[in-house]
Wavefront OBJ file of the C-alpha trace (Angstrom):
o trace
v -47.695 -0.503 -67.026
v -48.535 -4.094 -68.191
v -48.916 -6.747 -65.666
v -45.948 -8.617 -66.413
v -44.199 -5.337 -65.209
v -46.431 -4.690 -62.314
v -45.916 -8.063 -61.475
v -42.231 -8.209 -61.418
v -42.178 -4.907 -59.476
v -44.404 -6.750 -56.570
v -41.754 -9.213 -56.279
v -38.954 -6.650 -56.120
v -40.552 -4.401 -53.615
v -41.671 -8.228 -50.946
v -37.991 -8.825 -51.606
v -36.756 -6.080 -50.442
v -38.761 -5.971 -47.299
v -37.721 -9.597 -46.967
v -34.097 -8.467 -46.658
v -34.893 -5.478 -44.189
v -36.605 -7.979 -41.914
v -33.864 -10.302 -42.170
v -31.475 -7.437 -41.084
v -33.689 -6.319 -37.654
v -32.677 -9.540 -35.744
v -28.531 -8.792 -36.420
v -29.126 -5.011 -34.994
v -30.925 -6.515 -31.969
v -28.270 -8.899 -31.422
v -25.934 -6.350 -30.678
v -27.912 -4.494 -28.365
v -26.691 -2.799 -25.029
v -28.898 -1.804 -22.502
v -29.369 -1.351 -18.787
v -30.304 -4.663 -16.924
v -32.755 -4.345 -13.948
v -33.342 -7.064 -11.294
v -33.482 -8.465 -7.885
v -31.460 -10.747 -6.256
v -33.598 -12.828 -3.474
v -32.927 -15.944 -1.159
v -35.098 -18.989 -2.734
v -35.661 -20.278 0.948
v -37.777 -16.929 2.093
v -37.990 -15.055 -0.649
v -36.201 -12.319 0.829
v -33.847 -10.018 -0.795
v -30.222 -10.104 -0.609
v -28.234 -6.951 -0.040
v -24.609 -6.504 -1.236
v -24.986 -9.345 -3.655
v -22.254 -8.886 -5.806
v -23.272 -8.820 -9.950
v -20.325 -8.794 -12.309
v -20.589 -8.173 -16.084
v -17.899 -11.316 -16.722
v -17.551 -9.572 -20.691
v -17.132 -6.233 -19.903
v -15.891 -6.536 -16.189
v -18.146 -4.130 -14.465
v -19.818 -4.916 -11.420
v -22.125 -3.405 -8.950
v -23.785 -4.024 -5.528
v -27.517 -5.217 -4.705
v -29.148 -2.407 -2.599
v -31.439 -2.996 0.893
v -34.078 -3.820 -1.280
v -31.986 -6.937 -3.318
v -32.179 -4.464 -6.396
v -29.262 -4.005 -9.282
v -28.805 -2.589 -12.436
v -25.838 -2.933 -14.640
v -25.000 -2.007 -18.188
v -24.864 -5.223 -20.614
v -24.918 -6.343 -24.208
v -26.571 -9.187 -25.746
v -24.611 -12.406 -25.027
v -22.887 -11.265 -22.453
v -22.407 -13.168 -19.243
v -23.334 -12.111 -15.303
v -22.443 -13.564 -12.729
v -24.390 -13.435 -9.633
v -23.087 -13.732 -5.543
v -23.601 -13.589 -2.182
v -21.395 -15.061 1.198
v -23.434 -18.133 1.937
v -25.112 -19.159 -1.035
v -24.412 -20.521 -4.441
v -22.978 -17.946 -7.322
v -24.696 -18.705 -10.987
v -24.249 -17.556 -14.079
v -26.769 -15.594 -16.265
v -26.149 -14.965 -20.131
v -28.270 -11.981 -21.304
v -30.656 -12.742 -24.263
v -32.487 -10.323 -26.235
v -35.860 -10.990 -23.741
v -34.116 -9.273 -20.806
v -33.506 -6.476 -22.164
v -36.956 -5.355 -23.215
v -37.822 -2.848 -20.076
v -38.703 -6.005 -18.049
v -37.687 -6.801 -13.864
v -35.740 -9.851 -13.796
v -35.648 -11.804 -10.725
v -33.004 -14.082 -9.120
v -33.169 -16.411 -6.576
v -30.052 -18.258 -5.443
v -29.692 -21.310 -3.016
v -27.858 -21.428 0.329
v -24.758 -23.525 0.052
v -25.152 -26.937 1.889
v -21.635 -26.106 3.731
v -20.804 -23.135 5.772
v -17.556 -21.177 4.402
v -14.853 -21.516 7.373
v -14.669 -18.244 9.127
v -11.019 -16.362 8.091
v -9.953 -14.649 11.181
v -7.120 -12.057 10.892
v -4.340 -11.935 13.598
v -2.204 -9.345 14.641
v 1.146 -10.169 15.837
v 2.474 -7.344 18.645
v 6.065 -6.540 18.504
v 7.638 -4.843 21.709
v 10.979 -4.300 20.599
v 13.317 -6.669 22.324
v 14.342 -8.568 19.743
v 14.512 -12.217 21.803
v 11.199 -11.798 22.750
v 9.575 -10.564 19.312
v 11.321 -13.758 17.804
v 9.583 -16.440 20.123
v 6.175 -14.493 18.436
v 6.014 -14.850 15.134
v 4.040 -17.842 14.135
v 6.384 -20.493 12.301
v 3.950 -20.488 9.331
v 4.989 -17.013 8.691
v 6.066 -16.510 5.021
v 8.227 -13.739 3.825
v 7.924 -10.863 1.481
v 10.631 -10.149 -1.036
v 11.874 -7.843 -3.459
v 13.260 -8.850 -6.852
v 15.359 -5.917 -8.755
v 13.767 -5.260 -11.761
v 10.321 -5.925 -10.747
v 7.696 -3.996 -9.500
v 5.966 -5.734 -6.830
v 7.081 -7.504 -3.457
v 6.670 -11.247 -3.566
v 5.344 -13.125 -1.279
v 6.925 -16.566 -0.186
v 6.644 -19.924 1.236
v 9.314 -22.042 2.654
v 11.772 -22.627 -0.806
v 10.727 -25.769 -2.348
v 13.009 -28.150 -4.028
v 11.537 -29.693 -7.517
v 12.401 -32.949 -8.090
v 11.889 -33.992 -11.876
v 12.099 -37.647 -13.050
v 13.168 -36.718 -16.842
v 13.169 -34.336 -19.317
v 9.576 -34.169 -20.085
v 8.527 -33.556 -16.805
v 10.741 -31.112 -16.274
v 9.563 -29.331 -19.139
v 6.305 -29.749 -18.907
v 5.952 -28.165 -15.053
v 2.733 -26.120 -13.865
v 4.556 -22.861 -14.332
v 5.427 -23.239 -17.767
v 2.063 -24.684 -18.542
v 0.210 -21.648 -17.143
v 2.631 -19.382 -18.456
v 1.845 -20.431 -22.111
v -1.695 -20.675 -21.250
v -2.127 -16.821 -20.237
v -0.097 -16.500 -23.294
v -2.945 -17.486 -25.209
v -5.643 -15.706 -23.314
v -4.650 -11.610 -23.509
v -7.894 -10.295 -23.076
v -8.485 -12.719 -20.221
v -5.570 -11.266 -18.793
v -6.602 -7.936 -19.000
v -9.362 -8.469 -17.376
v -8.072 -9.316 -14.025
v -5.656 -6.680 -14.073
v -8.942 -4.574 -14.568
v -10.693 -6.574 -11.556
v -7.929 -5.253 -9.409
v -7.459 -1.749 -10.773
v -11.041 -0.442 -10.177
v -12.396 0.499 -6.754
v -15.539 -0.933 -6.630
v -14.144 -4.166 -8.471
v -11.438 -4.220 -5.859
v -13.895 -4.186 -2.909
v -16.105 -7.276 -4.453
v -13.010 -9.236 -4.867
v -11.864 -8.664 -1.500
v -14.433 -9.569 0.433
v -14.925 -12.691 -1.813
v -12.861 -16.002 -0.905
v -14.245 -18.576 -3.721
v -12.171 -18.067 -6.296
v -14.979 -18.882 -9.033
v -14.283 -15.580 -11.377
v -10.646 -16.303 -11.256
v -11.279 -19.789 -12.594
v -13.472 -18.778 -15.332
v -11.200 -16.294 -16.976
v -8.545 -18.562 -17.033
v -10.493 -21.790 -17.107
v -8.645 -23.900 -14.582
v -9.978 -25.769 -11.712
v -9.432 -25.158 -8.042
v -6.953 -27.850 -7.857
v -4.849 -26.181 -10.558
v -4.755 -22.930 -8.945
v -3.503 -23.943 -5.853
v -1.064 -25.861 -7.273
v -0.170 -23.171 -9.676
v 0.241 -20.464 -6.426
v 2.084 -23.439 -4.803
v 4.648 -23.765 -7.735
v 4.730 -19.925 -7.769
v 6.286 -20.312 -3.930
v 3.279 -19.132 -2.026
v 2.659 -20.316 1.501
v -0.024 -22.798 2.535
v -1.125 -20.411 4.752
v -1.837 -17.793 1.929
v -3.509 -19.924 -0.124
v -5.662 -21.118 2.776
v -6.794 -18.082 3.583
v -6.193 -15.140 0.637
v -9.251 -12.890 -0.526
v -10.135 -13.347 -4.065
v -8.028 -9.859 -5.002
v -5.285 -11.458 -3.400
v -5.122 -14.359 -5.166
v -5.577 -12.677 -8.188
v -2.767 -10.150 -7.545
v -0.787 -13.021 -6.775
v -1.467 -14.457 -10.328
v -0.980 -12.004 -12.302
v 2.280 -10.571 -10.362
v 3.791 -14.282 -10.417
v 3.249 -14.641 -13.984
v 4.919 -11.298 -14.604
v 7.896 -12.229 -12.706
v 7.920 -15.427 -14.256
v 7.805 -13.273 -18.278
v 10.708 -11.338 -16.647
v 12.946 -14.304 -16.180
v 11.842 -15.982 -19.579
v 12.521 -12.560 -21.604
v 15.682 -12.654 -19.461
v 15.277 -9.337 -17.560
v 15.806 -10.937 -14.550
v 18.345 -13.732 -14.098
v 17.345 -17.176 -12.055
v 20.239 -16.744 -10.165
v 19.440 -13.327 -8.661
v 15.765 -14.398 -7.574
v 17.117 -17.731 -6.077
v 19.942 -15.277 -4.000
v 17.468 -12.661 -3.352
v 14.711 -15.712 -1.866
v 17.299 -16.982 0.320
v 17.603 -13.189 1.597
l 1 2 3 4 5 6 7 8 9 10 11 12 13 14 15 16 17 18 19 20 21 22 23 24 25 26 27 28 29 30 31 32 33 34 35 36 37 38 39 40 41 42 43 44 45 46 47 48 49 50 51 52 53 54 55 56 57 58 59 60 61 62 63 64 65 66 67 68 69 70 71 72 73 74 75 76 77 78 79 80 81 82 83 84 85 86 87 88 89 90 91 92 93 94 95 96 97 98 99 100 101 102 103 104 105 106 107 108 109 110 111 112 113 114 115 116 117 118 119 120 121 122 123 124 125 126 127 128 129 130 131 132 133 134 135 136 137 138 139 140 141 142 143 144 145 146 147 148 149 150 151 152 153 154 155 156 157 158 159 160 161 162 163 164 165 166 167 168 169 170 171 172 173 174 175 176 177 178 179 180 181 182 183 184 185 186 187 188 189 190 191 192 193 194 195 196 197 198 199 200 201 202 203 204 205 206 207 208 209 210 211 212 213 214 215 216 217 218 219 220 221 222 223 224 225 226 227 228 229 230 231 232 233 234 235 236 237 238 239 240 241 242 243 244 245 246 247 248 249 250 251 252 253 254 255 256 257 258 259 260 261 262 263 264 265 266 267 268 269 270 271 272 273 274 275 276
């Protein structure tokens, strides 16, 4: 072999291992793996138990045990998010460094307010009918069933919408929202999945911040309680829901609301059935 040849075969061969090690990063990239940690208070260092971590990609979630420690199945650029009653939830996107065998550690903040304490009532009937009237609170809202859907819906006192023209009447938080889940399926999905799984369920109802909520659908907590407003819940409810609830209040008016606007259910019968 000359060494023109010998030469030309030295640059084939560096070029191909050129390409191979250009390949090794995309492989990484895609990566799964089991992410190990420990959540811990930054004021003591001590560790938090039953801090919730959610996979906000995948939508699995686990609990911290006594010991503040968690792991959780995750891919590369994938996002967790991280909380605890009391102190601030953050955000964690997984890189390619934290999955490589080693601990990670968390420490989270104490919020600078204290949550208001949701206290659960129960309202004894006796039977007489006079009586049992004069005891249910006035803020009670109602429960009703539409034909042709699924779920019960739960009610505020029925609001009348005043619109000052044609674009506002169009353009109303219902219809906004509507389009806007329209456009986010796998959002959607989601928190249906949020409320279908057990352990999911349990996170979400012992949560009252609303955070994961907001990030799937990317609205602020201003527009979700004006959305749940428009969608006829009570002040009380929004006041005081779990996360879950809220969610299954969501997703089960926006179904109700597809219903009417594929015109399985009339307006008519859910306006007669409300005032039921």
């Amino acid at each position: 072999m000359t060494n023109k040849n010998t030469f030309i075969a030295l640059l084939v061969f560096l070029h191909s291992i050129y390409l191979f090690s250009q390949d090794k990063p995309q492989i990484v990239r895609d990566s799964t793996g089991i992410l190990k940690g420990r959540v811990i208070s930054v004021t003591d260092k001590s560790p938090l138990q039953s801090a919730n971590i959610v996979d906000l990609n995948s939508v699995v979630g686990t609990t911290t045990n006594s010991d503040g420690e968690f792991s959780i199945p995750v891919q590369v650029n994938d996002t967790i998010y991280v909380s605890y009653i009391g102190y601030q939830s953050i955000k964690l996107r997984i890189t390619n460094d934290l999955l490589k065998g080693n601990e990670l550690e968390i420490a989270i903040y104490e919020k600078a307010l204290d949550i208001d304490e949701v206290t659960v009532k129960v309202h004894r009937l006796i039977g007489v009918l006079e009586v049992d009237a004069k005891n249910i609170p006035l803020d009670k809202y109602s429960r009703i069933h539409i034909e042709g859907l699924p779920q019960a819906y739960e009610i505020g006192p029925p609001k009348a919408h005043e619109y000052t023209g044609i674009t506002s009447a169009l353009f109303n938080p219902i219809d906004f929202w509507y389009n806007k889940f329209g456009k986010k399926p796998k959002e959607l999905k989601k928190l249906k999945k949020l409320k279908q799984e057990d352990q999911l369920r349990d996170m979400m109802e012992q949560k009252y911040s609303r955070e994961i909520l907001m990030d799937y659908m990317d609205m602020s907590r201003k527009e979700l309680d004006d959305l749940l407003k428009e969608c006829n819940y009570s002040d009380n409810f929004i006041r005081k829901a779990s996360d879950l609830q809220v969610i299954e209040a969501v997703l089960e008016c926006y179904e109700n609301y597809r219903a009417i606007k594929e015109g399985k259910v009339s307006k008519e019968k859910v306006r007669k059935t409300s005032e039921n």
